[in-house]
VOVOGU-720565 format. One line per field, with one value per residue (C-alpha): residue in one letter; x, z, y; residue number from 1. Coordinates in steps of 0.02 Angstrom, whole numbers. Example, Ala and Ser with C-alpha at 12.3 -4.5 7.8 and 13.67 -1.06 7.14 Angstrom:
2
aa	c(A, S) .
u	c(615, 684) .
w	c(390, 357) .
v	c(-225, -53) .
i	c(1, 2) .
! end
This chain:
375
aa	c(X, X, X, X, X, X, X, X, X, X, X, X, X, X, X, X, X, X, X, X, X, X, X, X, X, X, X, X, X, X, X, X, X, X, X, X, X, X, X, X, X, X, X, X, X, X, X, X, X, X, X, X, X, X, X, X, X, X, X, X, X, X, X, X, X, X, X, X, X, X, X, X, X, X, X, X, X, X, X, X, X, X, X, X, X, X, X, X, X, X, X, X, X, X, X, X, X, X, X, X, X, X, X, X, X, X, X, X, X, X, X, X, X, X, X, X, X, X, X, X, X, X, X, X, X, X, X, X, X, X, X, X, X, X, X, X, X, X, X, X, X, X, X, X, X, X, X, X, X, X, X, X, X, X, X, X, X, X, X, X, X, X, X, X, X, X, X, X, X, X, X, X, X, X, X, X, X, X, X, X, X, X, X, X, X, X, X, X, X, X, X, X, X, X, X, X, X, X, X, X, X, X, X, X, X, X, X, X, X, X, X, X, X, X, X, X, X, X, X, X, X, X, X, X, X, X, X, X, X, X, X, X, X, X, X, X, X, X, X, X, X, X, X, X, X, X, X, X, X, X, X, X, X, X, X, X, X, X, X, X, X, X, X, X, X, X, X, X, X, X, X, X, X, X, X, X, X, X, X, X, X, X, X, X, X, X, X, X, X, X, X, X, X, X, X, X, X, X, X, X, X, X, X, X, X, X, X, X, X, X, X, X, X, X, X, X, X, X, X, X, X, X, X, X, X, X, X, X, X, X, X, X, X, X, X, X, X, X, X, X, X, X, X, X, X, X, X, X, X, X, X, X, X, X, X, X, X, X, X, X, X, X, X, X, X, X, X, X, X, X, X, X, X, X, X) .
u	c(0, 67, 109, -29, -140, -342, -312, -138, -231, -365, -241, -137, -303, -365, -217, -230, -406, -381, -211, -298, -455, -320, -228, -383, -450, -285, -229, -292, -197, -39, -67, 74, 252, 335, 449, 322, 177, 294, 370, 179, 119, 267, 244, 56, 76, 238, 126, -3, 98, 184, 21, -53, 68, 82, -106, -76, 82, 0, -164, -64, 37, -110, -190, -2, 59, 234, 283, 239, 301, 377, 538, 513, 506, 648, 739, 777, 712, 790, 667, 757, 928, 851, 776, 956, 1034, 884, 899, 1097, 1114, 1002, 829, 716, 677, 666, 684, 518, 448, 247, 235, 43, -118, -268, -422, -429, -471, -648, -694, -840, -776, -749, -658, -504, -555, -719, -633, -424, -296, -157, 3, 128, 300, 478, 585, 758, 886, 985, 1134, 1112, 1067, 929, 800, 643, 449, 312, 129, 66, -116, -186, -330, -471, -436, -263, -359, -504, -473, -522, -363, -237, -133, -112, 26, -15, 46, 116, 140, 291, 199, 309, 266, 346, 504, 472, 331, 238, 195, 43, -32, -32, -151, -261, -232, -212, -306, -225, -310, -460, -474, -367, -520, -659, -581, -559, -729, -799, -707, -583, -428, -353, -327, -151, -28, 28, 165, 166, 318, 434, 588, 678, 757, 902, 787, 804, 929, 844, 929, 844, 837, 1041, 1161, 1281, 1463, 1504, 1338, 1158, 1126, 968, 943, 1008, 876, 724, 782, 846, 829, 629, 567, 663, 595, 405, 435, 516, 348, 184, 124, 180, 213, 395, 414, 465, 294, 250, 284, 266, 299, 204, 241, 227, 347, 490, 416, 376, 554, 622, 478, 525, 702, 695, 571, 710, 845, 783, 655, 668, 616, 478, 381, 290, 324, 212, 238, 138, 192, 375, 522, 652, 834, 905, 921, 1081, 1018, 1057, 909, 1017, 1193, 1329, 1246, 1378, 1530, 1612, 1564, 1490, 1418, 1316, 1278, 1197, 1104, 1026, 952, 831, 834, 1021, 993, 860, 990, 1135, 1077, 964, 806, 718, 595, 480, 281, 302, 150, 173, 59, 47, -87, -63, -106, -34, 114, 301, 332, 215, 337, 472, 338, 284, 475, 484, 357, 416, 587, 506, 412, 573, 623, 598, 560, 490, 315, 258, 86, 21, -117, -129, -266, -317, -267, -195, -59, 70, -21, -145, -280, -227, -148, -313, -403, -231, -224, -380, -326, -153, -200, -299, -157, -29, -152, -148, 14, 74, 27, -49, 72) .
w	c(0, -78, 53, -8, -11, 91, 172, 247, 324, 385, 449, 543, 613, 667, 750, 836, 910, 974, 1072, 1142, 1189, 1254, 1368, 1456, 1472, 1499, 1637, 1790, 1779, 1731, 1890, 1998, 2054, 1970, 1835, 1727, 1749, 1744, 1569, 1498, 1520, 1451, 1299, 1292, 1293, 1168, 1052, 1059, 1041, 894, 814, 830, 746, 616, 580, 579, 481, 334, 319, 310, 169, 101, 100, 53, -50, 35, -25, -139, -97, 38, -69, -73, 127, 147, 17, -86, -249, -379, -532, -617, -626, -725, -838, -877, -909, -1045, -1142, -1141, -1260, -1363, -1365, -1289, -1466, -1382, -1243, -1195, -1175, -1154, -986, -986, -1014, -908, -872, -789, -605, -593, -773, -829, -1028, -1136, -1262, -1266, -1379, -1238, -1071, -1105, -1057, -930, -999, -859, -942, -920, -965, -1017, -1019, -1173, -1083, -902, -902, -777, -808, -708, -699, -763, -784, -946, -943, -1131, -1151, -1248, -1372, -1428, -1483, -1584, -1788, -1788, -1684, -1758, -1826, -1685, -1542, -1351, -1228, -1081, -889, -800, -632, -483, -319, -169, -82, -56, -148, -279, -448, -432, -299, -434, -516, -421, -226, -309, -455, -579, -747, -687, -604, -788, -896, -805, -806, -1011, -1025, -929, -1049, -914, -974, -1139, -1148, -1105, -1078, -915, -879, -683, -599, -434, -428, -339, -513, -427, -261, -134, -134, -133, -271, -279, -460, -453, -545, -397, -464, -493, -445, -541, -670, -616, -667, -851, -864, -813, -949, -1083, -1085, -1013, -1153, -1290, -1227, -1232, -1392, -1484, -1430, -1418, -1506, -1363, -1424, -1482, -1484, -1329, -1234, -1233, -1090, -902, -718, -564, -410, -231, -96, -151, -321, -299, -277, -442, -534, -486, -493, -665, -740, -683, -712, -894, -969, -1141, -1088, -976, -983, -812, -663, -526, -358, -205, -38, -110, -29, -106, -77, -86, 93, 152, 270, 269, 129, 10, 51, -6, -172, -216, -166, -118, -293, -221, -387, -399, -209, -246, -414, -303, -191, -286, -167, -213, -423, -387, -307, -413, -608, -730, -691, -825, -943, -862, -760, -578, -464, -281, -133, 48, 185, 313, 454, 446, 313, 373, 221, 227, 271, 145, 18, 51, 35, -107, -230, -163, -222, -410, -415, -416, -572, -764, -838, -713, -676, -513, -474, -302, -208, -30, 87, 256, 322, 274, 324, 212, 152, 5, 54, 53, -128, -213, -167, -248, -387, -485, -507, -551, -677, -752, -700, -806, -948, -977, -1001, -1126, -1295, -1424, -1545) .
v	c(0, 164, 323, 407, 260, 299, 128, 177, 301, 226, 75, 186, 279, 123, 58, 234, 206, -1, 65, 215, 105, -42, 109, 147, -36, -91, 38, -8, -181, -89, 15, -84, -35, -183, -161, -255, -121, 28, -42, -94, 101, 162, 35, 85, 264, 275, 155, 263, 424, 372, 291, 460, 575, 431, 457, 639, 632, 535, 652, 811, 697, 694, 841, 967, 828, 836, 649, 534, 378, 299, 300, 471, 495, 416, 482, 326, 387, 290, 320, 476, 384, 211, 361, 442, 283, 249, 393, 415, 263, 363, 260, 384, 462, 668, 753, 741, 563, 555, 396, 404, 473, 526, 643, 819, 771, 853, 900, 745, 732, 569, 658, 772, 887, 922, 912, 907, 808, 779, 675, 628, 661, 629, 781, 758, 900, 909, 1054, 987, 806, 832, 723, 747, 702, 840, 833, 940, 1008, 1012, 1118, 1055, 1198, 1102, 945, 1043, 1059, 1233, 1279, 1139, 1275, 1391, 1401, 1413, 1505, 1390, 1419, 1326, 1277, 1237, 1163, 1196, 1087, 958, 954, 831, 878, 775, 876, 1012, 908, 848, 959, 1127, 1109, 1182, 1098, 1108, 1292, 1352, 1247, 1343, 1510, 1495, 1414, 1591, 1690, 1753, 1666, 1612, 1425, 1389, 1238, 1213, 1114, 1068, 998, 999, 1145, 1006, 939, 861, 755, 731, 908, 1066, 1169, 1343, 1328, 1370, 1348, 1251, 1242, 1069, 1022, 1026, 1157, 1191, 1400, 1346, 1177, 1286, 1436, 1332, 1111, 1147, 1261, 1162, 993, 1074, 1137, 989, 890, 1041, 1175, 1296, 1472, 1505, 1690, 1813, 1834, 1667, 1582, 1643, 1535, 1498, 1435, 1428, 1426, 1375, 1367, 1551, 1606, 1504, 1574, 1755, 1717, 1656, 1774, 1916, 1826, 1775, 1888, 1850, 1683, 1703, 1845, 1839, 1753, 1733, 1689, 1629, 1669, 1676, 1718, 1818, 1737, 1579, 1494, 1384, 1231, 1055, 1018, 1131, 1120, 1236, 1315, 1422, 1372, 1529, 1597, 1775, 1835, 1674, 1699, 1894, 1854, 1726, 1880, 1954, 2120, 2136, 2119, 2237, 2364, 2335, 2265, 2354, 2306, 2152, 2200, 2066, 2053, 1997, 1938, 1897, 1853, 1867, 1881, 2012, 1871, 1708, 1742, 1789, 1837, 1999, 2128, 2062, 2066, 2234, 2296, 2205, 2285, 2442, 2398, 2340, 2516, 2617, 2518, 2581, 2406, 2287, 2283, 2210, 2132, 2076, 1988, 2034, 1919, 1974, 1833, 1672, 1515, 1449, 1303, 1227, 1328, 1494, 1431, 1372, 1567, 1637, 1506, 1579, 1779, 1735, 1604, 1762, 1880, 1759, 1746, 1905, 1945, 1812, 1800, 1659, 1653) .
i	c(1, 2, 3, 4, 5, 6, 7, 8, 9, 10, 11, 12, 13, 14, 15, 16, 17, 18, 19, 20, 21, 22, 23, 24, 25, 26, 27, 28, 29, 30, 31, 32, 33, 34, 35, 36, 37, 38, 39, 40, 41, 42, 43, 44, 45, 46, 47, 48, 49, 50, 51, 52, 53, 54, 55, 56, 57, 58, 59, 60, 61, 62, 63, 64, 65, 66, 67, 68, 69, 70, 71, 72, 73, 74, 75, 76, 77, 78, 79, 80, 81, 82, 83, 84, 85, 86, 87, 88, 89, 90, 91, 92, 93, 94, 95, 96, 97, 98, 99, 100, 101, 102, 103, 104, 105, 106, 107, 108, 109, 110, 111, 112, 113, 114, 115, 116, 117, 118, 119, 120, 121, 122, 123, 124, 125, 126, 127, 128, 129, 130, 131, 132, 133, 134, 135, 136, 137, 138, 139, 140, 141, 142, 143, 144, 145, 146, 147, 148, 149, 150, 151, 152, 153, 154, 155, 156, 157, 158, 159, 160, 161, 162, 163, 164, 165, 166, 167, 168, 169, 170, 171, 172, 173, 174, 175, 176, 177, 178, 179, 180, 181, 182, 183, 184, 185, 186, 187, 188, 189, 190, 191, 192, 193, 194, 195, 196, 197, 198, 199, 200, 201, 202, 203, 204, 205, 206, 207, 208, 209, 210, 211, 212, 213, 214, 215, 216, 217, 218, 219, 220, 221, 222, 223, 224, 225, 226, 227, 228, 229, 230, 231, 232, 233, 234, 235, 236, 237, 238, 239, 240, 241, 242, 243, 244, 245, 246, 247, 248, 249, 250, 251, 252, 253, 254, 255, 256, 257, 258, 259, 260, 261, 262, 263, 264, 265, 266, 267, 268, 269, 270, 271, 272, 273, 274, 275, 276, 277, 278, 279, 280, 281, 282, 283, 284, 285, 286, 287, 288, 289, 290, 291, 292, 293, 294, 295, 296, 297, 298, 299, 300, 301, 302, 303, 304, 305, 306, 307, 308, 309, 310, 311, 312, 313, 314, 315, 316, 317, 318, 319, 320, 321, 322, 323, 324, 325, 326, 327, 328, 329, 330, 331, 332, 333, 334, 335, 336, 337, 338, 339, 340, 341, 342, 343, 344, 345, 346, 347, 348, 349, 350, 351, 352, 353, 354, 355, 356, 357, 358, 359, 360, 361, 362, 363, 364, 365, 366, 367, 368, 369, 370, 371, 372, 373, 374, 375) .
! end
């Protein structure tokens, strides 16, 4: 039974309830001085302690999507480096390999062409060698004749660290929320292509650049578009494409949309932060290399490069976020620019978590569409 697996759940809640109910029945036995009673109530209680926070563990898995797997809890992922060793002697045909085909969780369509499609998708980076997992959102529109001709704009989703690009999907509702907005009229229909920043698992990268390490800045600006476009009809010229993210995700997707304008034209993100963070899920990231170090600081490039000719988004809540008075600074700091145009939704209050996300996910999805073009 998978991590995310209803019956693990319900297992470990179960197992929860019969210790609890045994501690109290069993109690009054265990109510002696002998080392036998004094070890059984420690054994009961510790059972039931860690029973609990098990159950608690795996529905807050379930609900933030923070694993996937139990390989993935544990860190012994081993699926991206069978994938490398496949398409290094050539037989993967592209760097973008479709792995399967389903429905848009929530949309009731038999066809494509009525209700889209999601493709799970193994990306392979042509410059960096990072191969990585991605779900793509096709909107109806792409499958229709009347629009076989035409490009679409696409939207680099990014989940936070450590994040699952399935909760994306199916959590944050990405395909879904973007097929109602464009059936309303408020949004264009767009490609979204929905994936973890962590390219490199189980390290968290910060969509750097780490010397000797993985190129992670250079396969989000250059192997990621090329791989899309070798296999969709995503829109090639400057304009095209945009990012989303949140969290972590929200700091690569500003980050890159600065750092790369003439790729991405817009970059949203959700309760970002706005600097690269050292701590033991990163490591050293720049390896004494201080220029790599400030671009990483988007405050600093702000300060001391000319600003990007680029659309920036970001959210906060003034209750609940920590990242309200950095954000506040921070669209200051984009005002005083020439070029840069900064974007923000502020909530009265809200946490860090999915459900402050799915009331942001709707106004940026229009906010993004709005700034990238169709062809």
């Amino acid at each position: 039974m998978g991590l995310t697996s209803n019956k693990v759940l319900v297992l470990a809640i179960l197992i929860a309830v019969v210790l609890f109910v045994g501690t109290v029945w069993l109690w009054p036995r265990l109510a002696r001085r002998n080392w036998r009673a004094v070890g059984g109530r420690v054994g009961l209680l510790l059972s039931t302690q860690v029973a609990l926070f098990a159950s608690v563990g795996l529905a807050a898995n379930q609900a933030f999507g923070f694993y996937a797997s139990w390989a993935d809890l544990f860190g012994k992922e081993t699926e991206q480096g069978v994938v490398i060793d496949h398409s290094a002697h050539g037989s993967s045909g592209g760097p973008l390999q479709v792995v399967s085909t389903s429905d848009v969780p929530g949309v009731r369509a038999s066809r494509p062409e009525i209700g889209g499609q999601i493709q799970k998708v193994d990306i392979v980076g042509r410059t960096t060698h990072i191969v990585t997992p991605a779900y793509v959102y096709l909107p109806p529109e792409y499958f229709q004749p009347q629009y076989r001709t035409r490009t679409f704009p696409t939207a680099v989703v990014l989940t936070g660290y450590p994040g699952t690009a399935r909760s994306l999907v199916d959590k944050l509702n990405y395909p879904s929320t973007s097929q109602r907005l464009t059936k309303d009229g408020r949004m264009q229909p767009m490609i979204l292509v929905m994936m973890r920043p962590t390219v490199a698992p189980p390290r968290d990268t910060e969509c750097v650049n780490v010397p000797g390490g993985p190129q992670a800045e250079t396969f989000f600006a250059k192997d990621l578009p090329d791989a899309v476009l070798s296999h969709y009809r995503a829109g090639k010229r400057p304009g095209s494409w945009g990012l989303i993210g949140d969290s972590t995700g929200g700091y690569c997707a500003l980050k890159l949309a600065m750092h790369h304008p003439y790729v991405y034209a817009a970059g949203a993100g959700l309760s970002p932060y706005y600097k690269a963070p050292i701590d033991p899920t990163t490591g050293d990231l720049f390896h004494g290399d201080k220029k790599l170090q400030n671009r990483a600081d988007l405050f600093w490039m702000l300060q001391h490069e000319e600003a990007p000719d680029t659309s920036l988004l970001v959210t906060s809540s003034k209750v609940g976020e920590h990242n309200y008075q950095a954000t506040t600074r921070f669209i200051e700091r984009v005002q005083a620019t020439d070029l840069t145009r900064i974007s923000s939704i502020i909530l009265e209050s809200g946490g860090h978590n999915f459900n402050t996300w799915r009331r942001e996910i709707p106004p940026t999805l229009q906010w993004i569409s709005g700034r990238l073009t169709d062809r």
